[in-house]
The first five atom37 places (N, CA, C, CB, O) and aatype in JSON, in Angstrom:
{
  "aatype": [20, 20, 20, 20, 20, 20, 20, 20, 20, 20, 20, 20, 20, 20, 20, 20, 20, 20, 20, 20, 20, 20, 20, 20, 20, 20, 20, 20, 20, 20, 20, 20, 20, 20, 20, 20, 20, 20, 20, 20, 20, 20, 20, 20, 20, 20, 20, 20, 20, 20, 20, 20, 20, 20, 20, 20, 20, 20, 20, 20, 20, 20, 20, 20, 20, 20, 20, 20, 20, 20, 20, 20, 20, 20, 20, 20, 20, 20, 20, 20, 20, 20, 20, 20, 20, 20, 20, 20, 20, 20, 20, 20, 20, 20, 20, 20, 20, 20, 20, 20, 20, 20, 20, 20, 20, 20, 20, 20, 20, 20, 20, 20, 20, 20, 20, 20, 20, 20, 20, 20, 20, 20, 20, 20, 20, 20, 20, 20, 20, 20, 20, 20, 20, 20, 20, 20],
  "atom_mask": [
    [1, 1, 1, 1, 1],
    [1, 1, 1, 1, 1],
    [1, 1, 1, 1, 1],
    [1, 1, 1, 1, 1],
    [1, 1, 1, 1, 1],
    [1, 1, 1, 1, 1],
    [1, 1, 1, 1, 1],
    [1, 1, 1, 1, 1],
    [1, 1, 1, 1, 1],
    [1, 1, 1, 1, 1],
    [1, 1, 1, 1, 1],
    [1, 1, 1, 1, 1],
    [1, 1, 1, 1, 1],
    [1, 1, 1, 1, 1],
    [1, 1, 1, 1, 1],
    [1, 1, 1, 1, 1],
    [1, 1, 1, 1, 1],
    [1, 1, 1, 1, 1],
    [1, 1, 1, 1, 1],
    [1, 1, 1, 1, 1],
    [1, 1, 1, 1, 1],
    [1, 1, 1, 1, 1],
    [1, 1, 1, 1, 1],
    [1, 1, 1, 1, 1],
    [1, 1, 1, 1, 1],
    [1, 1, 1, 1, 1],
    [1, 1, 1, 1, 1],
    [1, 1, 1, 1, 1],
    [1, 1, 1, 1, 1],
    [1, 1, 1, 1, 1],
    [1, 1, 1, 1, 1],
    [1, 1, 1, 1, 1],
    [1, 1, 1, 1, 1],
    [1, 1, 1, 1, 1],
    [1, 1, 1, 1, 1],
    [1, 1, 1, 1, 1],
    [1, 1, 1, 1, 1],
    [1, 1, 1, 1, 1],
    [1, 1, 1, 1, 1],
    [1, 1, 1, 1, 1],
    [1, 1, 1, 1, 1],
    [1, 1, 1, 1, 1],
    [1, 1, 1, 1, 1],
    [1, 1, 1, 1, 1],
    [1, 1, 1, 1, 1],
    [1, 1, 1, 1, 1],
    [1, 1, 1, 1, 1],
    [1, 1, 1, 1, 1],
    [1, 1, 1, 1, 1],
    [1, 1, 1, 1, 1],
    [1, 1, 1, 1, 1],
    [1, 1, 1, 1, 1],
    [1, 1, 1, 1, 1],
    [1, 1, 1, 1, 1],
    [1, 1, 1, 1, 1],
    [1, 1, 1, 1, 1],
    [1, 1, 1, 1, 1],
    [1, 1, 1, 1, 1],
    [1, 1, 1, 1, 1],
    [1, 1, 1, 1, 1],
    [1, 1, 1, 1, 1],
    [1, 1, 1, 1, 1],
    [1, 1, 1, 1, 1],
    [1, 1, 1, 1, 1],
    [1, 1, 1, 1, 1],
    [1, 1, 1, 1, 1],
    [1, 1, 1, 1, 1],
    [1, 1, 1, 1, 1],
    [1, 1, 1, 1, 1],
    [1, 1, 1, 1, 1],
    [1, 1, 1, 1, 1],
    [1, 1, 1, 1, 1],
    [1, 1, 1, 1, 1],
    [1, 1, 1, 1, 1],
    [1, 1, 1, 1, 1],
    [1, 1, 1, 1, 1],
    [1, 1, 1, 1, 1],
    [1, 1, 1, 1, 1],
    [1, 1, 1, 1, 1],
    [1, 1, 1, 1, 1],
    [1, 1, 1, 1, 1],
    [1, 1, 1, 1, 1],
    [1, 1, 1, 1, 1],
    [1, 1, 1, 1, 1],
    [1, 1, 1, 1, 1],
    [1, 1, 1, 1, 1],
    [1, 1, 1, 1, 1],
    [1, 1, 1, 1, 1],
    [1, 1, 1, 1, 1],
    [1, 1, 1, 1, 1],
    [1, 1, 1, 1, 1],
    [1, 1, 1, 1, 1],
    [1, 1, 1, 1, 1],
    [1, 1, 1, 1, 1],
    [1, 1, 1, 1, 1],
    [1, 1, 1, 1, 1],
    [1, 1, 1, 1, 1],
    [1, 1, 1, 1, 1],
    [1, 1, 1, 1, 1],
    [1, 1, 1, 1, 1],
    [1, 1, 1, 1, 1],
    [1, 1, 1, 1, 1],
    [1, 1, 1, 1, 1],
    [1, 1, 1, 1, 1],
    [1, 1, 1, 1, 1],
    [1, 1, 1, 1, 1],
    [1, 1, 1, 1, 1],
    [1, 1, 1, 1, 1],
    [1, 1, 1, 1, 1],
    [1, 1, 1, 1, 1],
    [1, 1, 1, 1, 1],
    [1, 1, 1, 1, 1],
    [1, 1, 1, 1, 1],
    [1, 1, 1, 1, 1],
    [1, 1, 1, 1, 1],
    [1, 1, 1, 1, 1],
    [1, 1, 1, 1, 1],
    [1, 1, 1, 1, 1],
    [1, 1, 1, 1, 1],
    [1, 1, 1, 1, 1],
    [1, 1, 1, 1, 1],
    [1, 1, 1, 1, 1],
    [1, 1, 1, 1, 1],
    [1, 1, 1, 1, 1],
    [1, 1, 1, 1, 1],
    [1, 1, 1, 1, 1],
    [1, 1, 1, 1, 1],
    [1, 1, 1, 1, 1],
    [1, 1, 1, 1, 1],
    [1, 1, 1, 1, 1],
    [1, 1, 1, 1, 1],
    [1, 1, 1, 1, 1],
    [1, 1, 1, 1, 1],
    [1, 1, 1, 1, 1],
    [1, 1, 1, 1, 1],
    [1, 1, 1, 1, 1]
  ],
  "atom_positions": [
    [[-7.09, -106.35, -7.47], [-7.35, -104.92, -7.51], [-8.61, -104.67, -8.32], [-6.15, -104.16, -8.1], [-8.74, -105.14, -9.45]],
    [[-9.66, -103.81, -7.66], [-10.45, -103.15, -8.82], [-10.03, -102.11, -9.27], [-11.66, -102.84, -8.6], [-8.95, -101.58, -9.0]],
    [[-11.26, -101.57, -10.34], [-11.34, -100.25, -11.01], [-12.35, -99.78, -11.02], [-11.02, -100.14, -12.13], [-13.43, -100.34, -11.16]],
    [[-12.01, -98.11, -10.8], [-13.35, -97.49, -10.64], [-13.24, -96.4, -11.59], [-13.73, -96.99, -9.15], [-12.29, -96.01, -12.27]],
    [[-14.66, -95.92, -11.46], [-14.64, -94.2, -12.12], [-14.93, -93.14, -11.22], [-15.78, -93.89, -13.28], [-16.15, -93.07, -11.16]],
    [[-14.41, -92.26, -10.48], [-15.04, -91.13, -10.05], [-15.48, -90.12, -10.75], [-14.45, -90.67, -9.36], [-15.19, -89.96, -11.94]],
    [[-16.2, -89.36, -10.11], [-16.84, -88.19, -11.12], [-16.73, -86.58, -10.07], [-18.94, -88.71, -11.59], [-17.26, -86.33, -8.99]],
    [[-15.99, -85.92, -10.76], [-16.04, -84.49, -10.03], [-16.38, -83.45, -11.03], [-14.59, -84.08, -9.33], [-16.13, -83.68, -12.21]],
    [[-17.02, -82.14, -10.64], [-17.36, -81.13, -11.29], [-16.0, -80.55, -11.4], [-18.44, -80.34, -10.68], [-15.14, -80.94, -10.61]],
    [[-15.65, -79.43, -12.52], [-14.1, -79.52, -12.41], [-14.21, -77.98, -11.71], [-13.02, -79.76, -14.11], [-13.22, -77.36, -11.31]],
    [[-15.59, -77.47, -11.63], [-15.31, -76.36, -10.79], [-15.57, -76.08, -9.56], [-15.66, -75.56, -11.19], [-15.37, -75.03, -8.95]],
    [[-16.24, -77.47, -9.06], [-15.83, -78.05, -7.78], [-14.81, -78.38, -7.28], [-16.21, -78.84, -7.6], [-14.45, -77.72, -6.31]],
    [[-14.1, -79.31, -7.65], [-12.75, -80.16, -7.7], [-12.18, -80.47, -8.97], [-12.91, -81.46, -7.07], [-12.71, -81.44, -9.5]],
    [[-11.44, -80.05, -9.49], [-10.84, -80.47, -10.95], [-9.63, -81.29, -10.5], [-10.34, -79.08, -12.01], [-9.05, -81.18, -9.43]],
    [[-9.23, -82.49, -11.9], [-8.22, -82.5, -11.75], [-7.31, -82.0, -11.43], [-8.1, -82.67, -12.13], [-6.53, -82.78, -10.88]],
    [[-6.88, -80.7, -11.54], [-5.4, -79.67, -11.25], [-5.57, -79.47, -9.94], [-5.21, -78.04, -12.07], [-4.47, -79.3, -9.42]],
    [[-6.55, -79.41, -9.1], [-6.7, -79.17, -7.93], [-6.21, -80.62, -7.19], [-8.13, -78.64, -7.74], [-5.44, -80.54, -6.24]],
    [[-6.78, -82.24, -7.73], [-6.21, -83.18, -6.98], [-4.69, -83.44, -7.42], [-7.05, -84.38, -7.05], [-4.05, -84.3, -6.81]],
    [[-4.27, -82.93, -8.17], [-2.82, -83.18, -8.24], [-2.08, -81.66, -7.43], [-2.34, -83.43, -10.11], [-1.02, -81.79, -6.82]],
    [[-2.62, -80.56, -7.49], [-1.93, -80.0, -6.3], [-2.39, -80.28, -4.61], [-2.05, -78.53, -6.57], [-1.86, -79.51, -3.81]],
    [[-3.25, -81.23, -4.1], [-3.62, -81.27, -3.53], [-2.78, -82.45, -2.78], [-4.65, -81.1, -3.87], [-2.37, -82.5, -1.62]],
    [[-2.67, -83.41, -3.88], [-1.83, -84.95, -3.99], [-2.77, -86.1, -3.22], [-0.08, -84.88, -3.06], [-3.24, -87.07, -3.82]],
    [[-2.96, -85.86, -1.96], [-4.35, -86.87, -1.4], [-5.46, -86.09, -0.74], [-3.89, -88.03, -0.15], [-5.22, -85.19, 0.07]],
    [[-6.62, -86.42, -1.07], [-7.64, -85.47, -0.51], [-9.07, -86.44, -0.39], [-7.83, -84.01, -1.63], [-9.31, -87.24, -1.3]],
    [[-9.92, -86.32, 0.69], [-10.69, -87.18, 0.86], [-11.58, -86.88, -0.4], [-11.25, -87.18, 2.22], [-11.46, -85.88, -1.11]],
    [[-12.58, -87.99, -0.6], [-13.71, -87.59, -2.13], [-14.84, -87.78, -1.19], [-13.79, -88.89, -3.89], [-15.06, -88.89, -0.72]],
    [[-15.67, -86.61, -0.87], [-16.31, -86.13, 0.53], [-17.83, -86.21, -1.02], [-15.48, -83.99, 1.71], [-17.87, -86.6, -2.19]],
    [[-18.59, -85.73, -0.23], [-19.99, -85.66, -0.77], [-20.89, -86.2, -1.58], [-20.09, -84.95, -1.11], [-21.77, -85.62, -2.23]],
    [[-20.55, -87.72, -1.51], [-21.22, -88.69, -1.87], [-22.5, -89.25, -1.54], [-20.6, -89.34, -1.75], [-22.54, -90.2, -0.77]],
    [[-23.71, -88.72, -2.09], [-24.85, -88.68, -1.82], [-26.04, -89.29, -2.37], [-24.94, -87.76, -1.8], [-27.12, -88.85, -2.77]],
    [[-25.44, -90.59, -2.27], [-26.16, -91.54, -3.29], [-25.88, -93.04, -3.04], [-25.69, -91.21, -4.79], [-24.72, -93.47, -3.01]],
    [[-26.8, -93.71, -2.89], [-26.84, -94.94, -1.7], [-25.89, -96.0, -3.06], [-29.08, -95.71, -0.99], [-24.91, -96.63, -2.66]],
    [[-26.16, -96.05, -4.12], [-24.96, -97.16, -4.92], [-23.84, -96.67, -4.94], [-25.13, -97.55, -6.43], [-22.79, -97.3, -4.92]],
    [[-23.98, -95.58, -4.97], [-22.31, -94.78, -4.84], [-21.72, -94.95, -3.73], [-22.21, -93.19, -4.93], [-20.62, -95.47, -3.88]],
    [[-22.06, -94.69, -2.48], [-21.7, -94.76, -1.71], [-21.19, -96.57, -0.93], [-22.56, -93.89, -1.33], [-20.21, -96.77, -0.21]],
    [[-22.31, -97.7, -1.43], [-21.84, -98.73, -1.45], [-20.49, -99.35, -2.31], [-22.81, -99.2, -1.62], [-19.9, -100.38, -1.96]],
    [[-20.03, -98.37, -3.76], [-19.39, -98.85, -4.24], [-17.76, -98.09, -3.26], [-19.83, -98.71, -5.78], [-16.62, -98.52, -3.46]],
    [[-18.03, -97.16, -2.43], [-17.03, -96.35, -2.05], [-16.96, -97.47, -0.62], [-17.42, -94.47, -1.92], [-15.92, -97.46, 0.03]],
    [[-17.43, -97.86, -0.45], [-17.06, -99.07, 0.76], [-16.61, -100.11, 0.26], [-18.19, -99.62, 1.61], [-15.86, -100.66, 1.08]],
    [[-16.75, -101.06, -1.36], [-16.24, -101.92, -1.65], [-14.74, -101.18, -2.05], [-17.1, -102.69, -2.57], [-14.21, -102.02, -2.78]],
    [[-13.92, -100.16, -1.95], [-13.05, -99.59, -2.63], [-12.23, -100.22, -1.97], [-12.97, -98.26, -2.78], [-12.82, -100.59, -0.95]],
    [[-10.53, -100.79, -1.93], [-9.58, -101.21, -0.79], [-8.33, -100.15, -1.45], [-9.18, -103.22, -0.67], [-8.36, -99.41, -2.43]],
    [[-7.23, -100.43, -0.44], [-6.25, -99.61, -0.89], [-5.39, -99.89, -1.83], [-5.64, -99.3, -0.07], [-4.64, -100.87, -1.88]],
    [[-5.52, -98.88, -2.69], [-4.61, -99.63, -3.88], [-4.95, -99.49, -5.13], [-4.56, -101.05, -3.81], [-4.24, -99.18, -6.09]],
    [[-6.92, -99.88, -5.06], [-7.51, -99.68, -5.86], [-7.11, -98.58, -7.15], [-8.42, -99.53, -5.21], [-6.23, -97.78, -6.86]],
    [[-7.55, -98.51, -8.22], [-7.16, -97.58, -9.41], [-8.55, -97.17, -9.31], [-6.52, -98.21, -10.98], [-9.56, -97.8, -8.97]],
    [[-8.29, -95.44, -9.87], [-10.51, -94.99, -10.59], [-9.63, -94.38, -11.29], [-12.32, -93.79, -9.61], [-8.45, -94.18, -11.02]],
    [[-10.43, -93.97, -12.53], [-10.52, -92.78, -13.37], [-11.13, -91.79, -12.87], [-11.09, -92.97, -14.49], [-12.18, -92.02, -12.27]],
    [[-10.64, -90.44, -12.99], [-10.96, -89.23, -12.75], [-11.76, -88.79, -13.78], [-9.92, -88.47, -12.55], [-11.17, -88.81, -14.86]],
    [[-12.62, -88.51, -13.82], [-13.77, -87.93, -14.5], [-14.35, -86.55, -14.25], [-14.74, -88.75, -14.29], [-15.1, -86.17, -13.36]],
    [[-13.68, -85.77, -15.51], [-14.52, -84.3, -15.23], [-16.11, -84.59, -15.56], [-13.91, -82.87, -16.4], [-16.32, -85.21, -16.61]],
    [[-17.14, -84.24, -14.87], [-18.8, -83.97, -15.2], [-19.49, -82.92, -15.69], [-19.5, -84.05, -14.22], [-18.87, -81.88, -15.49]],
    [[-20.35, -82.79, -16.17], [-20.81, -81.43, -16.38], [-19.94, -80.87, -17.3], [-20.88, -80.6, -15.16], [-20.22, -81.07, -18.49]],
    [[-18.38, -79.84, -16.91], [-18.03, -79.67, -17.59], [-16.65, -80.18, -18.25], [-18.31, -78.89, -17.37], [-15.71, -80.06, -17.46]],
    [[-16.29, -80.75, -19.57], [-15.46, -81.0, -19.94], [-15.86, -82.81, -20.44], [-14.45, -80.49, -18.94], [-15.67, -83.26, -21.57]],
    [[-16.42, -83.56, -19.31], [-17.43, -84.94, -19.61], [-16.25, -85.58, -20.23], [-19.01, -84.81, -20.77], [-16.44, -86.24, -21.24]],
    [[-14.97, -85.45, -19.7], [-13.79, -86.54, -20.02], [-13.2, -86.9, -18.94], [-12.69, -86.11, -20.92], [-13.3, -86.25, -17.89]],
    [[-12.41, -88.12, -19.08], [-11.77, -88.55, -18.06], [-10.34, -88.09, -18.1], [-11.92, -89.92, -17.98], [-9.82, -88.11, -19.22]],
    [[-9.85, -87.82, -17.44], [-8.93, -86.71, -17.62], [-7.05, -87.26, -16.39], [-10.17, -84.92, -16.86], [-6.04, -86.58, -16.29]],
    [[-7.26, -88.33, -15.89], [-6.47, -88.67, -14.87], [-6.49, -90.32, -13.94], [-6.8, -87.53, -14.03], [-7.21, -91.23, -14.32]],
    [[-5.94, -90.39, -13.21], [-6.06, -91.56, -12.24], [-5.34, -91.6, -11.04], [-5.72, -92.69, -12.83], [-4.13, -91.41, -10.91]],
    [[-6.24, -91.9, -10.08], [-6.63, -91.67, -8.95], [-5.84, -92.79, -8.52], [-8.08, -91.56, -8.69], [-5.12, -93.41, -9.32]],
    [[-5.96, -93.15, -6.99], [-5.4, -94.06, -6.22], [-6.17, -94.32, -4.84], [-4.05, -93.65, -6.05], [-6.28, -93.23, -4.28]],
    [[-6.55, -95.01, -4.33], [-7.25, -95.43, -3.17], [-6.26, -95.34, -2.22], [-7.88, -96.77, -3.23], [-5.57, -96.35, -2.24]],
    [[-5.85, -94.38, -1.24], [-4.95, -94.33, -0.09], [-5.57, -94.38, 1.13], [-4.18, -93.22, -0.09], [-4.95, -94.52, 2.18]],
    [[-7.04, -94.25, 1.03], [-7.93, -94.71, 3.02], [-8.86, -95.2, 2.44], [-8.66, -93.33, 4.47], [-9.38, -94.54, 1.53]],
    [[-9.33, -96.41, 2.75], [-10.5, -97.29, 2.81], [-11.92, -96.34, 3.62], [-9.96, -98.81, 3.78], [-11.79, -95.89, 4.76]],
    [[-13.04, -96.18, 2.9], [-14.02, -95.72, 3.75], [-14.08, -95.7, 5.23], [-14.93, -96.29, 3.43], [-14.0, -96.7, 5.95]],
    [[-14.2, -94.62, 5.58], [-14.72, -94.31, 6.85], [-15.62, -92.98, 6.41], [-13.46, -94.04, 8.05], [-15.73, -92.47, 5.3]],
    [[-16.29, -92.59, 7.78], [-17.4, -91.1, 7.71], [-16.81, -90.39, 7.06], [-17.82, -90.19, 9.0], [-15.59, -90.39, 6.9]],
    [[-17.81, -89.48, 6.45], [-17.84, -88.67, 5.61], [-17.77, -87.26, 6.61], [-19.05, -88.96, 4.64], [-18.87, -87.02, 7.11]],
    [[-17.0, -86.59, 6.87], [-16.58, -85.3, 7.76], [-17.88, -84.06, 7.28], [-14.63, -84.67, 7.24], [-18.37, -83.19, 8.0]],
    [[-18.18, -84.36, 5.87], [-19.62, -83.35, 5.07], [-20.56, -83.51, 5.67], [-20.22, -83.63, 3.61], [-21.31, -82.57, 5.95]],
    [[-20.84, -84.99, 6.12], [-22.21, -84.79, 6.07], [-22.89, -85.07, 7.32], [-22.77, -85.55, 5.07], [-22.59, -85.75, 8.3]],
    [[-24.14, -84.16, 6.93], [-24.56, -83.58, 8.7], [-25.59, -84.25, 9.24], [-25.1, -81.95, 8.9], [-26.14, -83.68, 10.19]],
    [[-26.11, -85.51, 8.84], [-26.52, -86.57, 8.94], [-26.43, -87.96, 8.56], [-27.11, -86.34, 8.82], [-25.74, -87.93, 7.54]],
    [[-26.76, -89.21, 8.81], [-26.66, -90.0, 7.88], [-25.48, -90.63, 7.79], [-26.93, -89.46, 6.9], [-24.45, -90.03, 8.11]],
    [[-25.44, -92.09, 7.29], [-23.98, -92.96, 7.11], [-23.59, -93.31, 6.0], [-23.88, -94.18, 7.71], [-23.65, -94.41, 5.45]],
    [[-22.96, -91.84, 5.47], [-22.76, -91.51, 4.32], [-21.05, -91.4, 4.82], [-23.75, -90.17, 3.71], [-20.79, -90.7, 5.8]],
    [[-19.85, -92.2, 4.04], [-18.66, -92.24, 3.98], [-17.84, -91.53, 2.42], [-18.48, -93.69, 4.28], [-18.33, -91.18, 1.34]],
    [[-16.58, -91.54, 2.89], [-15.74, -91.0, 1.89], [-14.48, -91.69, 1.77], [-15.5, -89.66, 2.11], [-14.13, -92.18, 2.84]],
    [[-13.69, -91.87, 0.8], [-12.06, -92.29, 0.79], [-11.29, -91.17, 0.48], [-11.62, -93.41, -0.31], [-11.63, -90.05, 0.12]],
    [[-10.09, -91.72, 0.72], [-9.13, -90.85, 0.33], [-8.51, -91.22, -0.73], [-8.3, -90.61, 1.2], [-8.06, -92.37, -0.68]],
    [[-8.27, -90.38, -2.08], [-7.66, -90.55, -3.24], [-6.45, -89.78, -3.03], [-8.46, -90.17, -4.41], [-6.23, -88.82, -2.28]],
    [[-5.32, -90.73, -4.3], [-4.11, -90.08, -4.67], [-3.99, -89.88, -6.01], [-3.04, -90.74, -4.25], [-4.4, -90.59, -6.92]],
    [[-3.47, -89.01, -6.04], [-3.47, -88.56, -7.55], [-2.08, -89.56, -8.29], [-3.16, -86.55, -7.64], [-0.95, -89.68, -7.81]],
    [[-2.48, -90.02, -9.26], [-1.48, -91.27, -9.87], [-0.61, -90.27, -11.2], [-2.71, -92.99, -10.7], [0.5, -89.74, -11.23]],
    [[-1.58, -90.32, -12.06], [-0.76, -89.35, -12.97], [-2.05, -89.19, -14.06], [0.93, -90.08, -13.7], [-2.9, -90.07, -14.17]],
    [[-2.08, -87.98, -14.82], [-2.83, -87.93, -15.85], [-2.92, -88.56, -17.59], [-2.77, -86.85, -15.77], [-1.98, -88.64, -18.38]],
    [[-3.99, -88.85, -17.78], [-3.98, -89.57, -19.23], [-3.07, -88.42, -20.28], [-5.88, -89.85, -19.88], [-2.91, -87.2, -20.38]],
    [[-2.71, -89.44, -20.81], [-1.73, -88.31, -22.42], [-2.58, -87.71, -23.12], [-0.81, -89.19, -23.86], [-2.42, -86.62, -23.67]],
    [[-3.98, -88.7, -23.16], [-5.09, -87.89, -23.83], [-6.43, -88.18, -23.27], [-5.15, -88.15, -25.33], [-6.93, -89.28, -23.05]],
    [[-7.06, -86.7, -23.04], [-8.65, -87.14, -22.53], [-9.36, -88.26, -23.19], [-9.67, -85.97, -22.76], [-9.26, -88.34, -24.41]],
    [[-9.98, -89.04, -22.63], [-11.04, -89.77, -23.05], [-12.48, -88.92, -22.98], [-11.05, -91.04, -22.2], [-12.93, -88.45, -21.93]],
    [[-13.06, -88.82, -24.19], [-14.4, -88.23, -23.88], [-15.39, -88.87, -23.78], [-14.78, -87.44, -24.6], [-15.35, -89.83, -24.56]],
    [[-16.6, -88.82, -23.0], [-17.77, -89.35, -23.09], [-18.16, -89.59, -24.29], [-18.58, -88.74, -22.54], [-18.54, -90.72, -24.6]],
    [[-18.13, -88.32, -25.38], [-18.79, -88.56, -26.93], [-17.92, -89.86, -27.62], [-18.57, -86.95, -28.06], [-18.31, -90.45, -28.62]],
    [[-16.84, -90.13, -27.0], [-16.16, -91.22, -27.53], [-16.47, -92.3, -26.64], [-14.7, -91.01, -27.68], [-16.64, -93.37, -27.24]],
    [[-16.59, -92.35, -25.52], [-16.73, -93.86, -25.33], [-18.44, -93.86, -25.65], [-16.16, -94.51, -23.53], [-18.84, -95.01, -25.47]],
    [[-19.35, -93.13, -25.98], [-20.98, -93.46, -26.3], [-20.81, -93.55, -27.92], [-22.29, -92.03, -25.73], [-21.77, -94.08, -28.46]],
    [[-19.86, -93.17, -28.7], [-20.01, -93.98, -30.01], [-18.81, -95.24, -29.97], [-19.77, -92.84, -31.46], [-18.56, -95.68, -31.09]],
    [[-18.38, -95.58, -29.35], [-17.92, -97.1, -29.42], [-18.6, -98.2, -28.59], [-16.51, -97.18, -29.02], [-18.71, -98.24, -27.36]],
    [[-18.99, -98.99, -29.43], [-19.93, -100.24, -28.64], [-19.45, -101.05, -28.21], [-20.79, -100.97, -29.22], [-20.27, -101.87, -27.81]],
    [[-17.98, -101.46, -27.95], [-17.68, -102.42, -27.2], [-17.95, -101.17, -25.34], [-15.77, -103.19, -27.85], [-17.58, -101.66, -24.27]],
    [[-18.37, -100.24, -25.35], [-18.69, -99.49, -23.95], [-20.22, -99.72, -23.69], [-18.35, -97.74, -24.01], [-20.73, -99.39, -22.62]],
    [[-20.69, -100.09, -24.35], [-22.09, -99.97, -24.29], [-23.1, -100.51, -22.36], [-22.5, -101.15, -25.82], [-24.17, -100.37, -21.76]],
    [[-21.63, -101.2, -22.22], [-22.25, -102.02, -20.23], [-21.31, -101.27, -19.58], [-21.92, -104.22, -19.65], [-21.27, -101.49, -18.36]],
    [[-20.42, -100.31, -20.08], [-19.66, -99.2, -19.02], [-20.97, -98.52, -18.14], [-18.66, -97.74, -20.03], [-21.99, -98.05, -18.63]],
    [[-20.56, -98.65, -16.52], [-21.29, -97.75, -15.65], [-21.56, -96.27, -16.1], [-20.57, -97.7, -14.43], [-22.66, -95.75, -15.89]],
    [[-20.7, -95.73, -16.61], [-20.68, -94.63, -17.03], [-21.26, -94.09, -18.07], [-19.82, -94.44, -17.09], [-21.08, -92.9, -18.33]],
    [[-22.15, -94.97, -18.9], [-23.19, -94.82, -20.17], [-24.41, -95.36, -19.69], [-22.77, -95.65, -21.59], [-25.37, -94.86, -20.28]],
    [[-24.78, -96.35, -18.67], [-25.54, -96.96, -18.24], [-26.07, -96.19, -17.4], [-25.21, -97.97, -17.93], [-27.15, -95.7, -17.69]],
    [[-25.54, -95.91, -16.31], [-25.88, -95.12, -15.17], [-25.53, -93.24, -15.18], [-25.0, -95.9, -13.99], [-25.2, -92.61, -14.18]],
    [[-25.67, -92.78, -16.21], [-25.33, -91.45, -16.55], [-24.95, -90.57, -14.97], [-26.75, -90.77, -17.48], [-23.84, -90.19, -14.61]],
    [[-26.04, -90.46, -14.37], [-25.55, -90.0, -12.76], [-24.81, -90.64, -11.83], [-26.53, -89.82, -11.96], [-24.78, -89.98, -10.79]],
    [[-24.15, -91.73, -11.75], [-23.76, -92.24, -10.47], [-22.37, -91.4, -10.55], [-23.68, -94.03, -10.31], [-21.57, -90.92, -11.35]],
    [[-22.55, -91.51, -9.62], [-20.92, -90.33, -8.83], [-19.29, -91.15, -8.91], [-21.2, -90.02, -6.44], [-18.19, -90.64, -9.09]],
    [[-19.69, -92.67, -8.67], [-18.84, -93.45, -8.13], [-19.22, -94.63, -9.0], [-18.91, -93.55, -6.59], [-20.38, -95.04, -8.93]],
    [[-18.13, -95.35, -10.0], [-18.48, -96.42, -10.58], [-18.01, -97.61, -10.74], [-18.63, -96.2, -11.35], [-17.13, -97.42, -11.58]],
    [[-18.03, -99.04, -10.42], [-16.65, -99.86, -11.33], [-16.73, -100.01, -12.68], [-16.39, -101.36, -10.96], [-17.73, -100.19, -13.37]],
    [[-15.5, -99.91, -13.04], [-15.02, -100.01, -14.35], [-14.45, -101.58, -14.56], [-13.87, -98.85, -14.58], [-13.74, -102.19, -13.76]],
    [[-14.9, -102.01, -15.69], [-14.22, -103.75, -15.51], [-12.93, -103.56, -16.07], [-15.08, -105.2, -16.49], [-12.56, -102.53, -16.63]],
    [[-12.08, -104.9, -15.84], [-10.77, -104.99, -16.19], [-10.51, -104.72, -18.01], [-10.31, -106.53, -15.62], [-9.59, -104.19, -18.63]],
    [[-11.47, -105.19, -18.33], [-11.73, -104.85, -20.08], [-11.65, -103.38, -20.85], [-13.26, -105.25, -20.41], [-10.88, -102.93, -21.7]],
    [[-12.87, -102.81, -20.13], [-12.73, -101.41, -19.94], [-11.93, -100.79, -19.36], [-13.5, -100.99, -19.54], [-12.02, -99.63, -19.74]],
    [[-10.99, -100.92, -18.46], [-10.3, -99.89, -17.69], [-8.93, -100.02, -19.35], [-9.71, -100.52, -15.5], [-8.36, -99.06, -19.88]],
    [[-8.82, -101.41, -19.7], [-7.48, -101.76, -20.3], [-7.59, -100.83, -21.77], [-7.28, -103.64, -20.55], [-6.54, -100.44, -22.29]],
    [[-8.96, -100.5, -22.4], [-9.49, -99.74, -23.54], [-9.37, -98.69, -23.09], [-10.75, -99.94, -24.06], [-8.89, -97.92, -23.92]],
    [[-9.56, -98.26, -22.23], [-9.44, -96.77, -21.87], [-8.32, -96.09, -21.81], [-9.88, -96.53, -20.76], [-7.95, -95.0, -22.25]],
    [[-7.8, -97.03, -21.12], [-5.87, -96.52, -21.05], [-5.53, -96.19, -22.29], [-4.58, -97.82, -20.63], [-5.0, -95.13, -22.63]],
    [[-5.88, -97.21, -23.06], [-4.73, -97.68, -23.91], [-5.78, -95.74, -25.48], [-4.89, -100.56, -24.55], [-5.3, -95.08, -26.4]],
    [[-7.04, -95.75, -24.89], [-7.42, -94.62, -25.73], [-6.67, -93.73, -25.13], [-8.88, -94.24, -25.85], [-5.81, -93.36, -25.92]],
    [[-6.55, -92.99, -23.74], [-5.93, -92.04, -23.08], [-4.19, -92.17, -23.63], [-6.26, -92.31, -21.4], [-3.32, -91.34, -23.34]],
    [[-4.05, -92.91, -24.14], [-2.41, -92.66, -24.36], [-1.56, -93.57, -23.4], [-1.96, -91.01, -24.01], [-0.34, -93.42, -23.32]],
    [[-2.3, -94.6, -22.62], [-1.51, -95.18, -21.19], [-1.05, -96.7, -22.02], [-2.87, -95.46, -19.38], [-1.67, -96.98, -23.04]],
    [[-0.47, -97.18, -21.77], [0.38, -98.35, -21.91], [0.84, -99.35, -20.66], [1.55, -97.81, -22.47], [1.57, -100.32, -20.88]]
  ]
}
């Protein structure tokens, strides 16, 4: 299994919206590494949910329930999407200001690559993260 990070605006898509939603494709991926990492995704896979912009915590976890296919958004181009399930939410946000002052994060996608939409998270990191969010 991998791990990933997604990233949604929360007043785009927030968490509360993918847990009333329960599976919903992650459509508008517009960015050629992102979009390659959304084709390496299989089912099963784990991401972190990541509010952007506003809130800049990870806030939940996701589930890989459709392997890439087209993206239904977009009006050109072979640009794909998956379908996520909502798994359950962290006990406690992880914030960005916290994982950028701890240095064992310092090769997280998510400090490295400030914009990518779509990230892997290594088995190291996903296990620090949990275990900051309150997960066990």
């Amino acid at each position: 299994m991998n791990h990933w990070l997604v990233k949604s605006e929360p007043d785009a898509f927030s968490w509360q919206d993918q847990l009333r939603h329960g599976v919903e494709p992650w459509t508008g991926v517009r960015n050629h590494l992102a979009k390659r990492h959304l084709r390496q995704m299989r089912r099963g896979d784990l991401a972190f949910f990541y509010h952007s912009n506003t809130g800049r915590e990870i806030v939940g976890i996701v589930e890989v329930a459709r392997e890439a296919y087209p993206d239904p958004t977009a009006g050109t181009g072979d640009w794909v999407c998956v379908d996520m399930k909502a798994v359950k939410p962290l006990a406690r946000p992880v914030t960005l200001a916290q994982l950028k002052a701890d240095p064992r994060f310092k090769d997280l996608a998510l400090l490295r690559y400030s914009r990518l939409s779509v990230a892997p998270v290594s088995p190291e990191h996903w296990a620090m993260i949990c275990e900051m969010g309150g997960l066990r």
